[in-house]
C-alpha positions as CSV (number, residue, x, y, z in Angstrom):
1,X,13.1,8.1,-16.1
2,X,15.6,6.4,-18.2
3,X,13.6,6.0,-21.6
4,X,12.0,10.2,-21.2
5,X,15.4,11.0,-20.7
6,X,16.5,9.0,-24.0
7,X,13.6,10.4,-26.0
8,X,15.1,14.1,-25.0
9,X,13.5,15.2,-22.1
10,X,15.9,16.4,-19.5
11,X,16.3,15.3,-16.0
12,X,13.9,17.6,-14.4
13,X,11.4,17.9,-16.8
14,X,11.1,14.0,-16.7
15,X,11.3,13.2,-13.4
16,X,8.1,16.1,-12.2
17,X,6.7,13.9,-15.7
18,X,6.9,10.7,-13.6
19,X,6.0,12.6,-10.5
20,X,3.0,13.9,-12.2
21,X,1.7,10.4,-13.3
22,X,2.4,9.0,-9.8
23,X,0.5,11.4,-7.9
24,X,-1.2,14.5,-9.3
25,X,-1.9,17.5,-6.6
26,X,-5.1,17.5,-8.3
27,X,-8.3,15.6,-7.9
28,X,-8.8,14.8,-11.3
29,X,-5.5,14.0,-11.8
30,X,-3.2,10.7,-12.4
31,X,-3.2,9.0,-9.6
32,X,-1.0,6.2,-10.9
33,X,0.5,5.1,-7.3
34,X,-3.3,4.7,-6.1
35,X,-3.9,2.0,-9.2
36,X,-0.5,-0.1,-10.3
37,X,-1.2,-2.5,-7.5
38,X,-4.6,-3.3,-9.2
39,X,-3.0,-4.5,-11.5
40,X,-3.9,-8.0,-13.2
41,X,-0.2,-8.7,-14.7
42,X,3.3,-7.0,-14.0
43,X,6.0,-6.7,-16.2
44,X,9.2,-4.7,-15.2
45,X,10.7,-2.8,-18.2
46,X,13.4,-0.8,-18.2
47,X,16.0,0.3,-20.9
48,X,18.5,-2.3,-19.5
49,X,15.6,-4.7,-19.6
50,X,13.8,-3.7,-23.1
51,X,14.8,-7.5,-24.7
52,X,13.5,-9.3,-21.6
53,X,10.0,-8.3,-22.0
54,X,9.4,-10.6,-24.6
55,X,8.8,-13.8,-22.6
56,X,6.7,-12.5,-19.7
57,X,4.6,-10.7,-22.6
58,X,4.0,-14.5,-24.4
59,X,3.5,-16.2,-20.9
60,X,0.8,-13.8,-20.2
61,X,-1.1,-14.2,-23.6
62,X,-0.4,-18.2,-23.3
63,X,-2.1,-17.6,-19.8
64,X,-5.4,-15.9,-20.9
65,X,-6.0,-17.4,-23.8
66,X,-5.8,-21.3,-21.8
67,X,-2.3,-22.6,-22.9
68,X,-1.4,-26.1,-21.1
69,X,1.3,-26.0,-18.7
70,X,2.2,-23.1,-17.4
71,X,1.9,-23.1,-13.6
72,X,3.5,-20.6,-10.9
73,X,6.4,-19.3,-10.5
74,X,8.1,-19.0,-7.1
75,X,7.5,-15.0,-6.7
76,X,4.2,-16.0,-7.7
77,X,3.4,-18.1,-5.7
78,X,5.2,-15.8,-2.7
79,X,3.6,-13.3,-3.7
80,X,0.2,-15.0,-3.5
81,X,0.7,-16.2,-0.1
82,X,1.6,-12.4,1.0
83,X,-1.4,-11.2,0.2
84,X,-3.7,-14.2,0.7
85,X,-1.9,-13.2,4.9
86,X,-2.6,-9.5,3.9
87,X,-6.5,-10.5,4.1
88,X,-6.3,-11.4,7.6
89,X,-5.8,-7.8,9.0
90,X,-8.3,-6.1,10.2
91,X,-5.9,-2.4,10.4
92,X,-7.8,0.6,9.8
93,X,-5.1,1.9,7.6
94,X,-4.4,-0.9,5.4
95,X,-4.3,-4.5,5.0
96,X,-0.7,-5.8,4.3
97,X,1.0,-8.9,3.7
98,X,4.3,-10.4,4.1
99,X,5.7,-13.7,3.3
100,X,8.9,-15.7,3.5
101,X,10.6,-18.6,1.2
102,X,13.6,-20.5,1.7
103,X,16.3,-20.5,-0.9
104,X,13.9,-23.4,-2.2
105,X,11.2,-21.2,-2.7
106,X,9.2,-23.3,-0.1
107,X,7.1,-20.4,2.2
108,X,8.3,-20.7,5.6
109,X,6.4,-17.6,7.1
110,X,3.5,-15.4,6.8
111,X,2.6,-12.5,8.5
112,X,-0.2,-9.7,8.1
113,X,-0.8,-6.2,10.3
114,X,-2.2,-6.0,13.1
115,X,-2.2,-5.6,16.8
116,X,0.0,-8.1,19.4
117,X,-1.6,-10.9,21.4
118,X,0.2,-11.1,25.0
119,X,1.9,-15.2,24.7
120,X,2.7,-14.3,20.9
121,X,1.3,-13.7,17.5
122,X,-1.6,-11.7,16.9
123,X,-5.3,-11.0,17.7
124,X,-7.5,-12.6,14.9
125,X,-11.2,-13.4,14.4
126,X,-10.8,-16.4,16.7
127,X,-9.4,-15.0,19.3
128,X,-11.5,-14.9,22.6
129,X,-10.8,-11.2,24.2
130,X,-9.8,-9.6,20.6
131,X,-8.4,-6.2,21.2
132,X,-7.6,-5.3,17.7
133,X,-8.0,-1.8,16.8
134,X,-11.7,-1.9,15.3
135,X,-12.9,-3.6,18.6
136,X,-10.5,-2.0,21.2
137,X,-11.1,1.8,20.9
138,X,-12.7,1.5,17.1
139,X,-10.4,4.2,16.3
140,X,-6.6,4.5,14.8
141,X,-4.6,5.1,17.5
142,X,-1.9,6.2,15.1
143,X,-3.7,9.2,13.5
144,X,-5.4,10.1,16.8
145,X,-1.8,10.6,18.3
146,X,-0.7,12.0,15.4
147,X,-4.1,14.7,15.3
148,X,-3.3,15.4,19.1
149,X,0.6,16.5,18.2
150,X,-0.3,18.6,15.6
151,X,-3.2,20.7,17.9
152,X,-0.1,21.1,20.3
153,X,1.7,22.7,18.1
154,X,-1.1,25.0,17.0
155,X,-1.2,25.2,20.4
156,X,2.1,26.8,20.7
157,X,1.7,29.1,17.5
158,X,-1.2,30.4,18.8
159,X,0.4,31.4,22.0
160,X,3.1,33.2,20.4
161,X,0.7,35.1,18.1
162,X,-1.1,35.8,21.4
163,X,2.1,37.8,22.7
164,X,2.4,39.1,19.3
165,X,-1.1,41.0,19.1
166,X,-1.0,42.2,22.8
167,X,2.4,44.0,21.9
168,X,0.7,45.4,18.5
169,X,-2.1,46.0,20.7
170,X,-0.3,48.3,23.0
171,X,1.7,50.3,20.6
172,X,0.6,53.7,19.8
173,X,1.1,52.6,16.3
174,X,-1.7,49.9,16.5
175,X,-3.7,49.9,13.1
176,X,-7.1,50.1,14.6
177,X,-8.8,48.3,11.4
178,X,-6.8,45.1,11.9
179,X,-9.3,41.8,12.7
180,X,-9.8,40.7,16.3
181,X,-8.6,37.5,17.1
182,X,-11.9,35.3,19.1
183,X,-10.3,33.7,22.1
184,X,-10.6,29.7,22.0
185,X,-9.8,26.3,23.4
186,X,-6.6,24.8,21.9
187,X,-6.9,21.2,24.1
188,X,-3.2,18.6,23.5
189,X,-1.3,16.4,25.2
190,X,0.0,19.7,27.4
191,X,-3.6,20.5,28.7
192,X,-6.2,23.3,28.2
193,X,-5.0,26.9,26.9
194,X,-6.0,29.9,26.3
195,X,-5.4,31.5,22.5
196,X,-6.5,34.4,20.1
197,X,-7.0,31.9,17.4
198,X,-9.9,31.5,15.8
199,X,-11.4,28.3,15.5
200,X,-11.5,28.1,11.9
201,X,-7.3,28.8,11.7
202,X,-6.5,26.4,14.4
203,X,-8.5,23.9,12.2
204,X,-6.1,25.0,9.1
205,X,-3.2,25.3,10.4
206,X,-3.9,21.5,12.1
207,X,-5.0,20.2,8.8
208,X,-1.6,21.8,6.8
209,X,0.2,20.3,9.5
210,X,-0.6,16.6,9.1
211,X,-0.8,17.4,5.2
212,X,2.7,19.1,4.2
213,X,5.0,18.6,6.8
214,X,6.7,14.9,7.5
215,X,4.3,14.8,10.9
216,X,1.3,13.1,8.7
217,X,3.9,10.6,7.8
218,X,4.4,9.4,11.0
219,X,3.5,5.7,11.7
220,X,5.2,5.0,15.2
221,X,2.3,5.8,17.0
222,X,-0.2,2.7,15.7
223,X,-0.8,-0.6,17.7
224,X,-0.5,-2.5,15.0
225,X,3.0,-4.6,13.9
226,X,3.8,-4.5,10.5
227,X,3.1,-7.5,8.5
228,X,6.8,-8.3,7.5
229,X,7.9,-7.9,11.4
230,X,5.1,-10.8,12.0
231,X,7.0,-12.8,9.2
232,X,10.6,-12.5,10.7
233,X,8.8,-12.8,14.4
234,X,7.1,-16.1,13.8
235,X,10.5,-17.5,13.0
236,X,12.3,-16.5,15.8
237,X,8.8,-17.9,17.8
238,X,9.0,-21.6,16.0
239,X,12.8,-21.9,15.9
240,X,12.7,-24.3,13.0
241,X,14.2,-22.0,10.3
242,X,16.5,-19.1,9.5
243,X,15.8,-15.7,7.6
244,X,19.6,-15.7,6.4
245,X,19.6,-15.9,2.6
246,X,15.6,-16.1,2.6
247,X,13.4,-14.1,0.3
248,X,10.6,-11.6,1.2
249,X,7.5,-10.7,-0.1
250,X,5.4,-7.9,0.8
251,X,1.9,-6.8,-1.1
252,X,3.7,-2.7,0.5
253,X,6.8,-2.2,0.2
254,X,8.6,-2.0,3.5
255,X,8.4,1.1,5.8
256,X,12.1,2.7,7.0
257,X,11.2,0.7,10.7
258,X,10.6,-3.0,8.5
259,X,13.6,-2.1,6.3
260,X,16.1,-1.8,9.0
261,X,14.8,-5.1,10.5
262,X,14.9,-7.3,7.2
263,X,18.3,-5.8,6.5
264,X,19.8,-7.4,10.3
265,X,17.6,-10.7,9.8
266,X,19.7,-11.6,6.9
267,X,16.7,-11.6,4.1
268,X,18.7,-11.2,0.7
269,X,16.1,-10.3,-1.7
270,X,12.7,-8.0,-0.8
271,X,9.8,-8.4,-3.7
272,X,6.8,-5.8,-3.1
273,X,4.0,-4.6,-5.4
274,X,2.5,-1.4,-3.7
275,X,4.3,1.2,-3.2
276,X,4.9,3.4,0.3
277,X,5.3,6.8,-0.1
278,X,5.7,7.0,3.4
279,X,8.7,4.8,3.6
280,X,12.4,6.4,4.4
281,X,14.0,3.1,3.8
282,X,16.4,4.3,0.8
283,X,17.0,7.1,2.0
284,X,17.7,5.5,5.3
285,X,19.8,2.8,4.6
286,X,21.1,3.3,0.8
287,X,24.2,1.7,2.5
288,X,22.6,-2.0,2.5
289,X,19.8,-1.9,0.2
290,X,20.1,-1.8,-3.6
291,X,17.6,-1.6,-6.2
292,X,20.9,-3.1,-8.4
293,X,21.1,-7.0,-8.9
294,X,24.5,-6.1,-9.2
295,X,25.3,-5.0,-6.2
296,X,26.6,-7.1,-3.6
297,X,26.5,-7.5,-0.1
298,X,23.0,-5.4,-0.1
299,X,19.9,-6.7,0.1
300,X,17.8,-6.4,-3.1
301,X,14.7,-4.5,-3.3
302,X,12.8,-4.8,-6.7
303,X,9.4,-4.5,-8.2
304,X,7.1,-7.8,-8.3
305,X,7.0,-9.7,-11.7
306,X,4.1,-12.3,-13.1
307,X,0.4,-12.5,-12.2
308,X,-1.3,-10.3,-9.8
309,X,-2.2,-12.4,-6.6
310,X,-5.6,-11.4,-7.0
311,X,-5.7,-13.1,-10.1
312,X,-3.9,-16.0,-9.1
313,X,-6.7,-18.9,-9.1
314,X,-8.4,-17.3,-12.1
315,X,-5.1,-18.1,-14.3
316,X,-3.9,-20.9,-12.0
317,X,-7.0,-23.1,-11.6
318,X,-7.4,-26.7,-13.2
319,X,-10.9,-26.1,-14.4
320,X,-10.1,-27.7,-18.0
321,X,-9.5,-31.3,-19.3
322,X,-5.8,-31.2,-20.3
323,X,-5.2,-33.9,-22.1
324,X,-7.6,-35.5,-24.9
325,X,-9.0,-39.2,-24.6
326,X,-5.6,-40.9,-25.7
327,X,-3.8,-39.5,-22.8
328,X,-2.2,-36.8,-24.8
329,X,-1.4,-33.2,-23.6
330,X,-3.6,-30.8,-25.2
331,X,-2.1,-27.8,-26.4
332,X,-4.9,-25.1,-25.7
333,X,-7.2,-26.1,-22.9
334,X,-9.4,-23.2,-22.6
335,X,-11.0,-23.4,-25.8
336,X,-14.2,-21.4,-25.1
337,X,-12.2,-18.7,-25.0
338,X,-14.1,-17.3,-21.8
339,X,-13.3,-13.7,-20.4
340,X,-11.0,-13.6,-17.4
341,X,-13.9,-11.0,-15.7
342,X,-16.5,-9.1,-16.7
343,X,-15.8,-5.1,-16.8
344,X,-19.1,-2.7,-17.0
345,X,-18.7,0.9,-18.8
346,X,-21.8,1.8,-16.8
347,X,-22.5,2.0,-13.1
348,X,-24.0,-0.9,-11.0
349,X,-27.2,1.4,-10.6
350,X,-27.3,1.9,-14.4
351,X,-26.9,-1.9,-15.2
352,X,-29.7,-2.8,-12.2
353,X,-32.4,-0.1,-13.6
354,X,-31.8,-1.6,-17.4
355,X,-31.9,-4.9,-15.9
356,X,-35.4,-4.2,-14.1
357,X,-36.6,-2.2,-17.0
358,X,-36.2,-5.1,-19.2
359,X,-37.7,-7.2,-16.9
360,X,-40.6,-5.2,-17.0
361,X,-40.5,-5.5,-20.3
362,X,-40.7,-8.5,-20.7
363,X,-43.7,-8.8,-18.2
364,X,-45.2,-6.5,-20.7
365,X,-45.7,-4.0,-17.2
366,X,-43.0,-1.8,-18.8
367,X,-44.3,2.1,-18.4
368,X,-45.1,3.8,-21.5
């Protein structure tokens, strides 16, 4: 926002620019919320920040190209345990993460999504009467509740355009060419009605609902706790350690319901990758969360910096000599220069059939 605004766009035109990028209202379009997380190095950049962007820049490039030394730094290696927590769940929404360090930087918590065991914790695959989500039900309950609410209120609309057309209906000034309504079944939460809707409206209007309005958003209806609720939970269950002054890290950054819960636990500093459309929590509570480092008293909320967790052992792993046969530090250790990962322009069906065709080639069975 700040640097369009600097190079002369004003305050509207940049933010539906930004808007734009980070979700487009079209299928082809930029879908830049859906990707960042993908990402296999961050770097936060700012106008404030321009001159700081220098180091992280070099540490990446020393990273890929093999440079000696350079190991994890404590987001990093947060970060990494969030998400390595994050691949536990088994939600059929998404699979988060959430992590907790000590003013050390030592984790002292994980935690992941997913639905409560009675005695503490959560199901997992270990458990012996699993009643996660995908077992229990095999549906979300969250969207089914949510799909239920929003046929009740069609429900409801449809009754009052029912009064509305048997009023029309009855008045001498009834246009005789207007289309008949088909009486359906509108079935919610209230019971079975009675409606002239048709079947293909009460679908539309049920899909808008969920779509535009802030009723899609709803996420108090799933099974499931949130993966930074687990983290703060399995302190209070072990009793060994305190959240005051402690750092989060979250793959998602934190619904309104987590935010209000990290914000009484103490937690001074919140470091997330994804981001959560969905999530109230600034609006909320602007009063005690900051996106400033320079406000205080408010716990800090701000953009994860370094390597992407999913690239964490790639960068991280000791699969070099690093010192030479005298004992000495070797300054490059990756001197092959090998690629990080491999990245195909084609599809995987496009790569197999010019794989098998060379095959046949070969074999000298290759068609003519």
């Amino acid at each position: 926002m700040e640097y369009l605004q600097s190079e002369g766009l004003s305050p509207v035109d940049a933010q539906n620019l930004v808007e734009r990028d980070r979700k487009d209202n079209v299928t082809h379009g930029q879908q830049l919320e859906k990707t960042i997380h993908k990402s296999d190095f961050f770097v936060k950049h700012s106008l404030k920040s321009s001159g700081n962007i220098t180091k992280p820049c070099k540490r990446f490039v020393g990273l890929v190209h093999g440079e000696n030394g350079i190991t994890p730094t404590r987001d990093e290696a947060g970060m990494y345990a969030a998400y390595a927590a994050s691949l536990k769940s088994a939600c059929l929404s998404r699979q988060v993460g959430a992590a907790i360090a000590n003013t050390s930087g030592d984790v002292i918590s994980v935690g992941w999504n997913d639905v409560p065991a009675g005695g503490g914790g959560l199901y997992n695959e270990d458990s012996e009467n699993d009643q996660r989500c995908v077992v229990h039900g095999k549906k979300c309950y969250n969207d089914d509740t949510k799909q239920r609410l929003a046929k009740d209120i069609v429900a409801i609309l449809s009754k009052v355009k029912n009064s509305e057309t048997s009023a029309t209906r009855n008045s001498p000034e009834a246009d005789e060419a207007s289309p008949a309504l088909i009486p359906v079944k509108v079935v919610g939460e209230a019971g079975e009605r009675k409606a002239l809707l048709s079947s293909v409206e009460a679908s539309r209007l049920a899909s808008q609902i969920l779509e535009i309005t802030a009723l899609g958003s709803i996420i108090e209806y799933s099974r499931a706790i949130h993966a930074e609720m687990e983290a703060i939970l399995n302190i209070a269950r072990s009793g060994k350690s305190s959240t005051l002054g402690s750092v989060m890290y979250t793959t998602t950054y934190p619904c309104h319901n987590c935010a209000r819960h990290i914000i009484a636990s103490g937690i001074s500093r919140v470091v997330y990758i994804e981001p959560y459309e969905k999530s109230l929590a600034m609006k909320l509570h602007s009063d005690a969360i900051s996106v400033d480092e320079s406000s205080s008293g408010k716990v800090l909320f701000e953009n994860f910096q370094g390597v992407s967790p999913t690239r964490y052992t790639t960068l991280f792993a000791f699969s070099h000599r690093r010192k030479d046969n005298k004992g000495q530090a070797v300054r490059i250790v990756g001197k092959d220069a090998s690629l990080i990962s491999h990245e195909y322009l084609d599809s995987y069906l496009d790569v197999e059939s010019k794989v098998a065709l060379k095959g046949l080639e070969e074999s000298g069975e290759a068609p003519n």
